[in-house]
C-alpha positions in Angstrom: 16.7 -2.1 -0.9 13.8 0.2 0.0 10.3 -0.7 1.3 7.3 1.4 0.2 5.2 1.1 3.1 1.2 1.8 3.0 -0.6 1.9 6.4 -4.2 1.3 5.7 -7.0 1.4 8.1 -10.3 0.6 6.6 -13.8 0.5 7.9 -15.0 -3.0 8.6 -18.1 -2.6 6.3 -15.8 -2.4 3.1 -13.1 -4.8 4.5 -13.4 -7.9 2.3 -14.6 -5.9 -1.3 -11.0 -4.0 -0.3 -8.8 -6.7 0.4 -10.1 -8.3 -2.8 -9.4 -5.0 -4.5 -5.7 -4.8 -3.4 -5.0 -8.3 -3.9 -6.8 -8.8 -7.3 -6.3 -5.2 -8.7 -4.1 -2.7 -6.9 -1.2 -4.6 -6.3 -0.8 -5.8 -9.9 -1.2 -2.8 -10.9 1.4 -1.5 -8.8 4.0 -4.0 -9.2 2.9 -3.9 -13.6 4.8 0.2 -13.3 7.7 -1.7 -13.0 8.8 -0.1 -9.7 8.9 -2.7 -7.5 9.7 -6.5 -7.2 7.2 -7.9 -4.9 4.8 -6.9 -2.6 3.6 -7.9 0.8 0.1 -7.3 2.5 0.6 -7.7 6.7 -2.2 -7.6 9.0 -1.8 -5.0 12.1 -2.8 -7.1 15.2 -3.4 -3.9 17.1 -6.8 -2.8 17.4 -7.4 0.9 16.5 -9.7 3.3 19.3 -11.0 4.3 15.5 -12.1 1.1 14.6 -11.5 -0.6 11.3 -8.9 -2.9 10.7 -5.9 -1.9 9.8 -3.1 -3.6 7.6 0.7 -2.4 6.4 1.1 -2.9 2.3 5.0 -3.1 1.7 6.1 -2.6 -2.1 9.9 -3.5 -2.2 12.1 -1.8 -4.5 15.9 -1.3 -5.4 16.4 2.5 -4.4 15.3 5.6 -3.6 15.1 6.9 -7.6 13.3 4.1 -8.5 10.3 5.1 -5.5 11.1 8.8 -7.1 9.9 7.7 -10.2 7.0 5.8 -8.9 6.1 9.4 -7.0 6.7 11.0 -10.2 5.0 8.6 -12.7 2.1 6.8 -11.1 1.6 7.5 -7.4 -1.1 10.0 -8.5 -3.2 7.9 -10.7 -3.2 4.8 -8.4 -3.8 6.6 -5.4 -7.3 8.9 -7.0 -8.3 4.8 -8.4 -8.3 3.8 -4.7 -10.1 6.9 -3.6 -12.8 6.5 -6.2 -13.2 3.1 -5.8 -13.8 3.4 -1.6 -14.4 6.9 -0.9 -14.1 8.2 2.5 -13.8 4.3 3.5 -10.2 4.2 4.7 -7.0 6.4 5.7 -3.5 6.0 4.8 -0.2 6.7 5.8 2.9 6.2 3.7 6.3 5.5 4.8 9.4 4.6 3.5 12.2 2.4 4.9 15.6 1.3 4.1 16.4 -2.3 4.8 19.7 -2.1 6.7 20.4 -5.4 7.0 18.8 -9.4 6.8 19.9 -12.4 8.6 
């Protein structure tokens, strides 16, 4: 299993309209490529010198050639949607992780 991790810090001005966004549009929109099973929006407790809030989006899916396709397929349109939508409002760093192991 692979998590598709999205660090987002977004400017407080925007914050709500966004979180709406992901949770009403973005994310079903992600998990309707057929990509990934589930989705998970986590808070980052940290405070940023930058400002903002910041929050970790994790898109679970089965393997690596599945996130290929997603790369491949749709990261490009989803990603210029968000950008349009809140330009210049937020940054975003993308990870990926391997689950290891759950207990």
């Amino acid at each position: 299993m692979y998590i598709y991790n999205v660090t987002i810090n977004v400017e407080e001005q925007v914050h709500q309209e966004w979180l709406l966004w992901m949770q009403e549009e973005h994310i079903p929109e992600m998990l309707a490529t057929g990509k990934f099973s589930n989705a998970k929006i986590v808070k980052v407790l940290v405070e940023e010198e930058m400002g903002g809030i910041t929050y970790s989006v994790q898109y679970f899916t089965e393997d690596k050639a599945t996130l290929q396709k997603y790369y491949t397929e749709d990261a490009e349109r989803l990603r210029n949607k968000a950008t349009q939508r809140f330009p210049n409002k937020f940054v975003a760093f993308r990870t990926e992780l391997q689950i290891v192991s759950e207990h």
